[in-house]
MDAnalysis code that builds the backbone (N, CA, C; Angstrom):
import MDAnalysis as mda
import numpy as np

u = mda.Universe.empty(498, n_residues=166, atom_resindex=np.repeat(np.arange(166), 3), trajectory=True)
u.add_TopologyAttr("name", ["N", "CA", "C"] * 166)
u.add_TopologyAttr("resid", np.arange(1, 167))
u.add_TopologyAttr("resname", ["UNK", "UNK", "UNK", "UNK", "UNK", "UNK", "UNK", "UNK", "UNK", "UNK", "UNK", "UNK", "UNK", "UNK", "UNK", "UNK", "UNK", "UNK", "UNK", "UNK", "UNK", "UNK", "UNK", "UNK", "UNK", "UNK", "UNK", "UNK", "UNK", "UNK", "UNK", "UNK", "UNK", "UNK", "UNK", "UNK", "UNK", "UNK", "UNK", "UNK", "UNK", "UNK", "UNK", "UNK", "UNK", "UNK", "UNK", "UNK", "UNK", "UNK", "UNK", "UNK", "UNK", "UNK", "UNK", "UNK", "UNK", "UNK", "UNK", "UNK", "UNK", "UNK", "UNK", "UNK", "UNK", "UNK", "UNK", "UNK", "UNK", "UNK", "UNK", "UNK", "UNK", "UNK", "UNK", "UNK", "UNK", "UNK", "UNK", "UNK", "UNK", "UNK", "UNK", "UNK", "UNK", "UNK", "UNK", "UNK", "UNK", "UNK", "UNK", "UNK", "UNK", "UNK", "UNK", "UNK", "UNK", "UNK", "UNK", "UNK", "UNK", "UNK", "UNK", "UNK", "UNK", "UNK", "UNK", "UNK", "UNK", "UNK", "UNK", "UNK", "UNK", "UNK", "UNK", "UNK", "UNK", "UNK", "UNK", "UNK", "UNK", "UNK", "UNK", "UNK", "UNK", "UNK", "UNK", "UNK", "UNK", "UNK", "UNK", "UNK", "UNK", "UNK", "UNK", "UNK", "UNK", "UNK", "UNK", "UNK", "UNK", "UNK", "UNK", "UNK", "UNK", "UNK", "UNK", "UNK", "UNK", "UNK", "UNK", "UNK", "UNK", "UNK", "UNK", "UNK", "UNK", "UNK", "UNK", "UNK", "UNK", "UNK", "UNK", "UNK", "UNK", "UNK"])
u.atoms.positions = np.array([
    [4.793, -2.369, -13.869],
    [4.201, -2.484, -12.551],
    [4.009, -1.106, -11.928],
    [4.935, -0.329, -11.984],
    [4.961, 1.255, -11.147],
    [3.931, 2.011, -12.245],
    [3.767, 1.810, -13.643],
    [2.716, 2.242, -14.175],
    [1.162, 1.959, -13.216],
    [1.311, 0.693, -13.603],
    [-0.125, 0.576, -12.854],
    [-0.027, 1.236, -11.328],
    [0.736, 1.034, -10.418],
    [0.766, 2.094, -9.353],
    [0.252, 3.627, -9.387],
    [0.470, 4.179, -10.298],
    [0.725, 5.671, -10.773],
    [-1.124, 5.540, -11.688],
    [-1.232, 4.713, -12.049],
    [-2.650, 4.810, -12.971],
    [-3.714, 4.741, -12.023],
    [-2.691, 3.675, -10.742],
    [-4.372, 3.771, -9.651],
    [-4.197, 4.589, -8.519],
    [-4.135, 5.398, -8.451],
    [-3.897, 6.741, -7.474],
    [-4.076, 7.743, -8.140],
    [7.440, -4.336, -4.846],
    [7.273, -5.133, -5.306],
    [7.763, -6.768, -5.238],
    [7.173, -8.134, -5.474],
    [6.600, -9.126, -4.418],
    [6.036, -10.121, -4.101],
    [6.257, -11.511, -3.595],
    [5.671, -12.139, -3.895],
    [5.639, -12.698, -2.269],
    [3.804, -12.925, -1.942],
    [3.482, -12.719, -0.720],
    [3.300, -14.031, -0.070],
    [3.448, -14.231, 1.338],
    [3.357, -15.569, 1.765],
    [1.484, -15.872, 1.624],
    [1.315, -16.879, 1.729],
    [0.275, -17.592, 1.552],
    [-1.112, -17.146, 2.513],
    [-1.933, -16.853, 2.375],
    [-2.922, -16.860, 3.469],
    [-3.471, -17.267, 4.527],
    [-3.599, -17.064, 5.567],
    [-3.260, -17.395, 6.880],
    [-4.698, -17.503, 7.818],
    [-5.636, -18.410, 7.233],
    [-7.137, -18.398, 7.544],
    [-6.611, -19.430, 7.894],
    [5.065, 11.250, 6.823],
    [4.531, 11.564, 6.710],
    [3.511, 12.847, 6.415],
    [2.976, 12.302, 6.247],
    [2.651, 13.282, 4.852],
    [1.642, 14.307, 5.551],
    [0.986, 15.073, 4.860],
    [0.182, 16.226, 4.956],
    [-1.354, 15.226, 4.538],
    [-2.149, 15.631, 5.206],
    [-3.528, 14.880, 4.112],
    [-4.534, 16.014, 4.694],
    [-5.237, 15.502, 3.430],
    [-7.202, 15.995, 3.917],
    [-7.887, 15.307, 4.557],
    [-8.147, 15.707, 5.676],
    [-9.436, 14.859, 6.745],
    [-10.590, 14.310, 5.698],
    [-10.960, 13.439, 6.010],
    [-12.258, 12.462, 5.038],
    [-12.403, 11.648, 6.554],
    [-13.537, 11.942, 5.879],
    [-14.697, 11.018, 6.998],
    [-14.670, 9.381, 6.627],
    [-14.640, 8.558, 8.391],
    [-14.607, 7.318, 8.052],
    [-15.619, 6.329, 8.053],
    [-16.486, 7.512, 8.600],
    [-17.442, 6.607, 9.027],
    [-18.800, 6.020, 8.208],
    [-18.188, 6.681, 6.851],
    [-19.246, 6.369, 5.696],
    [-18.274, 6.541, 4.533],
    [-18.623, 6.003, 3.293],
    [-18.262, 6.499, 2.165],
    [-16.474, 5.645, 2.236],
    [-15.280, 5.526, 0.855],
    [-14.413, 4.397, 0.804],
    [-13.678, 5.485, 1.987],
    [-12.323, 4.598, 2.759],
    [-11.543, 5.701, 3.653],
    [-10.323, 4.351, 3.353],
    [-8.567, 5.180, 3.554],
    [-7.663, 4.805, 3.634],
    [-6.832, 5.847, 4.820],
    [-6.192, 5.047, 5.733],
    [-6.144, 6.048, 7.134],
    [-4.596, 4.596, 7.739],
    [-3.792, 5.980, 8.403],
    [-2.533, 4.916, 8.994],
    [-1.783, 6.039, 9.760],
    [-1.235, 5.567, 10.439],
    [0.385, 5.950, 11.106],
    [1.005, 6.231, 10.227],
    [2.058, 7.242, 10.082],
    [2.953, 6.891, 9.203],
    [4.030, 7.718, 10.399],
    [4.765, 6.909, 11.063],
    [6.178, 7.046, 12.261],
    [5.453, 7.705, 13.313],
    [4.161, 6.720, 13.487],
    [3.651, 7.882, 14.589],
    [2.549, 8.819, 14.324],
    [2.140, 9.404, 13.138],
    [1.630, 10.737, 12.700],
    [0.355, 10.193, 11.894],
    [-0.945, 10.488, 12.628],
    [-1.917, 9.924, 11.211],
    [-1.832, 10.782, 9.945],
    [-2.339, 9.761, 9.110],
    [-2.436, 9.749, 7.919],
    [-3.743, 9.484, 7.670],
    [-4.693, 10.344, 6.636],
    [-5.909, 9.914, 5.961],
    [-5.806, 10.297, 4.802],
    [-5.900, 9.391, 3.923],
    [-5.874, 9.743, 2.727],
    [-7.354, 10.342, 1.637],
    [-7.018, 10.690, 0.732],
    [-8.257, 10.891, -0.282],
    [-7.820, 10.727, -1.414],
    [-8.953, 10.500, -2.370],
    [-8.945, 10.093, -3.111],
    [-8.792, 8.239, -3.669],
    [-9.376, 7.528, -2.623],
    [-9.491, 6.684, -2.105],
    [-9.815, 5.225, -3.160],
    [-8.862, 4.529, -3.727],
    [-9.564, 3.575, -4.778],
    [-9.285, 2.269, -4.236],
    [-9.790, 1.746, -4.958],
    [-9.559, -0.520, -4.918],
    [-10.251, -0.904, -6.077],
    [-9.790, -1.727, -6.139],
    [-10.284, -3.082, -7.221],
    [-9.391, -4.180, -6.961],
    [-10.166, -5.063, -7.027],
    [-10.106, -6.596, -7.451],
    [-10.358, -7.284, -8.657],
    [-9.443, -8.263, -9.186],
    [-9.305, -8.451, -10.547],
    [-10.025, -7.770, -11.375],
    [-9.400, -6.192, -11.783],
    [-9.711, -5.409, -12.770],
    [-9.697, -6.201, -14.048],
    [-10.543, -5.723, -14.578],
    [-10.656, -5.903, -16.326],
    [-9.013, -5.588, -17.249],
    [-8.328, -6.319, -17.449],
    [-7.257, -6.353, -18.113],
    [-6.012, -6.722, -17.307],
    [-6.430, -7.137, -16.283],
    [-4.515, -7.779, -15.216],
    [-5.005, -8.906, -14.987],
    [-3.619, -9.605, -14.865],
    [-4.199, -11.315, -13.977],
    [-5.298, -11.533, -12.908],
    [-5.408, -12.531, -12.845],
    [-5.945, -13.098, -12.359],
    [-6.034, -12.723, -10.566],
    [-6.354, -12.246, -9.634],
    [-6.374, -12.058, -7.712],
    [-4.838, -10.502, -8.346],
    [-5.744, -9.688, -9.412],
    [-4.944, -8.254, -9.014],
    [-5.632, -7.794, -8.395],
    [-4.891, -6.999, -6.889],
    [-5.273, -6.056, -6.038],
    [-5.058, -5.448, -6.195],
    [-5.868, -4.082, -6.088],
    [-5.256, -2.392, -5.908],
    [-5.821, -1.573, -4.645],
    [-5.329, -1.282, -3.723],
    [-5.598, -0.360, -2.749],
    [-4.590, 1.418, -3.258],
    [-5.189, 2.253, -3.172],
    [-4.408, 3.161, -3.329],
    [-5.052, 4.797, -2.787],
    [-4.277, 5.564, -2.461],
    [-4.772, 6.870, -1.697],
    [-3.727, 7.554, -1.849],
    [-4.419, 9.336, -2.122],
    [-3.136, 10.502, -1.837],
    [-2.872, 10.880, -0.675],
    [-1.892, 11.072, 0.265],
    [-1.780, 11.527, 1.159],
    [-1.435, 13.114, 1.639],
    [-1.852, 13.845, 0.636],
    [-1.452, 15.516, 0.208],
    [-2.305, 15.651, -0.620],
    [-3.013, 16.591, -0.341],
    [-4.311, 17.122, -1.451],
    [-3.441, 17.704, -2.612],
    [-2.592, 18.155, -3.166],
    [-1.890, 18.467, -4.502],
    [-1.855, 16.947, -5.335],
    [-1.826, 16.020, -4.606],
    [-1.732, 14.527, -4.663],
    [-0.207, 14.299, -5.411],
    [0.994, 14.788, -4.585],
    [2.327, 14.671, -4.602],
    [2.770, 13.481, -3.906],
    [1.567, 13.066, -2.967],
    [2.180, 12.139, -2.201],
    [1.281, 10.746, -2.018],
    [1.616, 9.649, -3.271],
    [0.511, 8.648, -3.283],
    [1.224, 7.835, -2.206],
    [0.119, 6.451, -1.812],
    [0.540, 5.448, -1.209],
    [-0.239, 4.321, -1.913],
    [0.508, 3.265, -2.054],
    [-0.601, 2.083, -3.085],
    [-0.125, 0.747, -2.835],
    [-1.036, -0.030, -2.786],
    [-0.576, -1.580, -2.601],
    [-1.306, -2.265, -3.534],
    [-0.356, -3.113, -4.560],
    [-0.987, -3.687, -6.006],
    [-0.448, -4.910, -5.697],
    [-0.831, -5.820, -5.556],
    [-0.633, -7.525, -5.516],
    [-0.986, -8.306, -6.521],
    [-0.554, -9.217, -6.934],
    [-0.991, -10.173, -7.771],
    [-1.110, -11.913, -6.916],
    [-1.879, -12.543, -7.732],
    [-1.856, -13.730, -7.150],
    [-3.194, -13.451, -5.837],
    [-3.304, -12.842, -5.462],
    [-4.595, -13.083, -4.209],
    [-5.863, -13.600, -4.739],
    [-5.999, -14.922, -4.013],
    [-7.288, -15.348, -4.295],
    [-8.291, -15.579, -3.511],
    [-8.034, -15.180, -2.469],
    [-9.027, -15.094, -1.210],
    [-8.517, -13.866, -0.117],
    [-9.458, -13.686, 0.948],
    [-8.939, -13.029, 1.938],
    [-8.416, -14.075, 2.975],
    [-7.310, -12.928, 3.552],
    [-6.304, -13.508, 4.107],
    [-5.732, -12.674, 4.722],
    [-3.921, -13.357, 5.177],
    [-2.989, -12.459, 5.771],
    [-1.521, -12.635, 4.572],
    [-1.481, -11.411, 4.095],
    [-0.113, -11.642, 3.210],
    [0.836, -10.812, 3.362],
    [2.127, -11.441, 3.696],
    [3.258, -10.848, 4.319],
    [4.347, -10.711, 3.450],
    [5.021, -9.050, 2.987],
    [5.761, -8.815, 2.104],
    [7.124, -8.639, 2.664],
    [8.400, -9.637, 1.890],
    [9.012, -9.176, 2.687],
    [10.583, -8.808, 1.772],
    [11.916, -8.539, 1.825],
    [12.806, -8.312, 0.916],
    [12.921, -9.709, -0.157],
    [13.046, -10.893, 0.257],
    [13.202, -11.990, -0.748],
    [11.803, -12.288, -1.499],
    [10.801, -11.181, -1.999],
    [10.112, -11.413, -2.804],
    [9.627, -10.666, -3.897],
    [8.904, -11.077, -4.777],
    [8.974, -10.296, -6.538],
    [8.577, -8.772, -6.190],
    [9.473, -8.181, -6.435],
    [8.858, -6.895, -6.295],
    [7.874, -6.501, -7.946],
    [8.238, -7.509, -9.101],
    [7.041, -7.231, -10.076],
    [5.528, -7.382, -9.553],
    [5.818, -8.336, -8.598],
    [4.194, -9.275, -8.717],
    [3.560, -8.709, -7.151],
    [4.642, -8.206, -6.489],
    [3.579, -7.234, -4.904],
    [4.398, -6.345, -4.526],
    [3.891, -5.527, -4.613],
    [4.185, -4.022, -4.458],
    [3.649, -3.411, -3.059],
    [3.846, -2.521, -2.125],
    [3.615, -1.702, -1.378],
    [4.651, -0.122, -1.562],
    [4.046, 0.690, -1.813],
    [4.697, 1.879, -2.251],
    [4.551, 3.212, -1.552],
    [5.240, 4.089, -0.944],
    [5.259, 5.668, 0.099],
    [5.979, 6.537, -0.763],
    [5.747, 7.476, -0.859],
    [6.713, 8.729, -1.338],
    [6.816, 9.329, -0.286],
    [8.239, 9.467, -0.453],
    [8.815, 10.451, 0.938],
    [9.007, 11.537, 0.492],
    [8.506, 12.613, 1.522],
    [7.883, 13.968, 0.910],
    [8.971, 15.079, 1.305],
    [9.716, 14.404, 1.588],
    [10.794, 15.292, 2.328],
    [12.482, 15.240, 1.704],
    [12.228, 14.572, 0.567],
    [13.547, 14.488, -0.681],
    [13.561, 14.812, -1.838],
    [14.280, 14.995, -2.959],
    [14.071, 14.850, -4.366],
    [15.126, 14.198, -4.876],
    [15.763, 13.186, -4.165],
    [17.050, 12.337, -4.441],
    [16.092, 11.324, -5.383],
    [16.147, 10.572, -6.562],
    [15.656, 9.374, -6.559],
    [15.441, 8.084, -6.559],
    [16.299, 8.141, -5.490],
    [16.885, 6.680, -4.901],
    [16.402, 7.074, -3.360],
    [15.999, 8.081, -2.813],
    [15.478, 7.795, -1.573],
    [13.930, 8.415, -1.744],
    [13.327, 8.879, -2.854],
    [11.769, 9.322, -2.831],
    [11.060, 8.239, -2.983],
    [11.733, 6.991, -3.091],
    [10.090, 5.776, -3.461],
    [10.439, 4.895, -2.386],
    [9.761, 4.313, -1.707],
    [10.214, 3.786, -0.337],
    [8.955, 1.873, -0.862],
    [9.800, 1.218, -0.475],
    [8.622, -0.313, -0.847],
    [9.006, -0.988, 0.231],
    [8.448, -2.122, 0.040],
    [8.553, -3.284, 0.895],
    [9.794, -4.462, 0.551],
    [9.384, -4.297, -0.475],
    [10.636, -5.188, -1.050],
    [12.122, -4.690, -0.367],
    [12.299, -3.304, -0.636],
    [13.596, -2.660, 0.046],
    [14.121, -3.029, 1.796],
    [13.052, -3.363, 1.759],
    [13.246, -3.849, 3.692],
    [14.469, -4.568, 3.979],
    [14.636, -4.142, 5.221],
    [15.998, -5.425, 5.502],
    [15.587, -6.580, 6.096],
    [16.297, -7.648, 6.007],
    [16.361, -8.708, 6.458],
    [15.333, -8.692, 8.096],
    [14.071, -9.408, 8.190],
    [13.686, -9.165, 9.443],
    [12.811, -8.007, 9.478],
    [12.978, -7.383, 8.261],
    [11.518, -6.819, 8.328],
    [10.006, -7.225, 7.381],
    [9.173, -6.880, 7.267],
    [8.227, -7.139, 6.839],
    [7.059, -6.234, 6.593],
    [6.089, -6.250, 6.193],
    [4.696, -5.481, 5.585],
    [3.748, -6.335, 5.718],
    [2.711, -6.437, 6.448],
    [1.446, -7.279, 6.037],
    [0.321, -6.885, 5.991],
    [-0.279, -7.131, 4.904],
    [-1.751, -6.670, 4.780],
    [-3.065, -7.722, 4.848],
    [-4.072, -7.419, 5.828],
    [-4.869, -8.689, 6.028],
    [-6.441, -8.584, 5.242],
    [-6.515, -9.302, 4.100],
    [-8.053, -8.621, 3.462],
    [-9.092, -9.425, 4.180],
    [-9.941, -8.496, 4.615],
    [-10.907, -9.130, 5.111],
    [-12.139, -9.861, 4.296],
    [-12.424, -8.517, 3.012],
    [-13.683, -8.565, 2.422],
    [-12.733, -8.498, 0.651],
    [-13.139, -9.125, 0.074],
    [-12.210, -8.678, -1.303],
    [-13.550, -9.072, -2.559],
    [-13.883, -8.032, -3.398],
    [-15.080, -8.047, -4.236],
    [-14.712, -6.905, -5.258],
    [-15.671, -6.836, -6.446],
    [-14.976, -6.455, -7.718],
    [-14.286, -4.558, -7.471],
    [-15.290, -4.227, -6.636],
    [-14.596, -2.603, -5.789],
    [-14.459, -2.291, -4.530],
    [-15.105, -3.032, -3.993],
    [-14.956, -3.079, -2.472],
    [-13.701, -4.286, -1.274],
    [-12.682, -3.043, -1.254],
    [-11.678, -4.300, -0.612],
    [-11.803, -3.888, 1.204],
    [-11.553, -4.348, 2.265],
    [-11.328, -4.280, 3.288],
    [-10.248, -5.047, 4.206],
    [-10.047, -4.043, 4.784],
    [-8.773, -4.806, 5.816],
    [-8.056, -4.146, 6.241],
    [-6.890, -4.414, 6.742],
    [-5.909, -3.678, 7.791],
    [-4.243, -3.858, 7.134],
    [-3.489, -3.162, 7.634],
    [-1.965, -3.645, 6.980],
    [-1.050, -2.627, 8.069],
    [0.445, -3.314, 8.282],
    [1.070, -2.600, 9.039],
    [2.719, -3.293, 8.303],
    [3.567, -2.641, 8.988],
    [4.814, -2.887, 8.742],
    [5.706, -1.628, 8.265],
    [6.995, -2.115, 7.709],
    [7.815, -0.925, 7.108],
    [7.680, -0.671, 5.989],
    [8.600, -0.083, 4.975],
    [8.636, 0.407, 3.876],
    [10.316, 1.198, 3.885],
    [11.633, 0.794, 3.080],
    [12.152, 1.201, 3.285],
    [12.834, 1.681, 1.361],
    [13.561, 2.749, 1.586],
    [13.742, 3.616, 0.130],
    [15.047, 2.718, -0.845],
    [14.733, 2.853, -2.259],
    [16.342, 2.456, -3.041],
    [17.180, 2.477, -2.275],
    [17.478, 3.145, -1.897],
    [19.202, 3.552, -1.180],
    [19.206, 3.392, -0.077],
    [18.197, 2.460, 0.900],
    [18.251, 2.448, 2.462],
    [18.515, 2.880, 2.929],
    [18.831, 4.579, 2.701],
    [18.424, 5.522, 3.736],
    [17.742, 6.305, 4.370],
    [16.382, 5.766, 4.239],
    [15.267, 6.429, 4.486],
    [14.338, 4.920, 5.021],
    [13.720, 4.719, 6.325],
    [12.832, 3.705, 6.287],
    [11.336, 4.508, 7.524],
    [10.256, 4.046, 6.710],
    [9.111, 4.249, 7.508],
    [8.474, 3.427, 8.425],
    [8.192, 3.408, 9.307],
    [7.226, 2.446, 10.302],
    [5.646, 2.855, 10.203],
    [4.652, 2.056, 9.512],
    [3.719, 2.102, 9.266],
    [2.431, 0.969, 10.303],
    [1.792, 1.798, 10.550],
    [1.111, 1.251, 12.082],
    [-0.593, 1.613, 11.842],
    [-1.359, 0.946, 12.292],
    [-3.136, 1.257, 12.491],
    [-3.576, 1.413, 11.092],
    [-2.952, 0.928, 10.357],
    [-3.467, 0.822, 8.459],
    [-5.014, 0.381, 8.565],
    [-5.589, 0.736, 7.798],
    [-6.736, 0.356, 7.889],
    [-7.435, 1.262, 6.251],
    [-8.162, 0.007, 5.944],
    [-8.770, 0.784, 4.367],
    [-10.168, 0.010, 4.082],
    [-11.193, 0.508, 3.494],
    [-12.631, 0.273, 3.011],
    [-12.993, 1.186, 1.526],
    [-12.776, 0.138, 0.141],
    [-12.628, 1.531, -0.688],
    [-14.123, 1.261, -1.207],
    [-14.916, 0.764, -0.583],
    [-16.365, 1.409, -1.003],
    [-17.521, 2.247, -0.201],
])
């Protein structure tokens, strides 16, 4: 699973309901991935998506962006199971194989506090990402919530998510 994370730059999501350094990229044309991260925007580059890629199950998502032009610092959300747009909410009691939301914290080299997910959350917290538009490269939508590290000592508050990767 963290392969495929790492190739496109964990969880199992409720049902559908119908910081870092970066390079400025323009949003107003062309794919963009852009957020809060504790407050602080974030725009990412290097900007990808797909929807059921050629070789993963069946509703695989990939949203993914660097948030540091060296690209030290990815952020990526890989889901499985999505078959429509929706609202899907990640939270600690779910597969972290099958939904993923992933931060590198740029400010450690412990590695139990550099990978920060959703799954790690405590009790009462959550991640949700809402797809608006979902097609073979073009995904859209919004997502907010935490992200907290192996060793729960490190947690992010992630706010104004917003992504278009075509």
């Amino acid at each position: 699973m963290f392969l495929l994370l790492a190739v496109a730059c964990g969880n199992k999501a409720s049902e559908p309901q119908a910081g870092g350094e970066a390079k400025t990229v323009a949003t107003a044309s062309g794919p963009f991935l852009t957020m809060k991260v504790d407050g602080k925007l974030v725009e990412c580059t290097d900007v990808f998506g797909a929807y059921n890629p050629k070789g993963y199950p069946k509703g695989t998502t990939i949203v993914a962006g660097e948030m540091k032009p060296d690209k030290s610092q990815p952020f990526n959300i890989a889901l499985y199971d999505i078959q429509q747009p929706g609202t899907y909410t990640i939270t600690n009691q779910n597969d972290p194989v099958k939904w993923a939301v992933q931060y590198v914290n740029p400010n450690t080299t412990d590695p139990f506090d550099i990978r920060l997910l959703a799954v790690n959350n405590a009790a009462g917290e959550s991640f949700t990402i809402r797809f608006t538009k979902l097609s073979e490269m073009d995904l859209e939508g919004t997502f907010e919530g935490t992200l907290t590290s192996d060793n729960g000592n490190t947690v992010v508050r992630i706010t104004e998510g917003k992504f278009d990767t075509e």
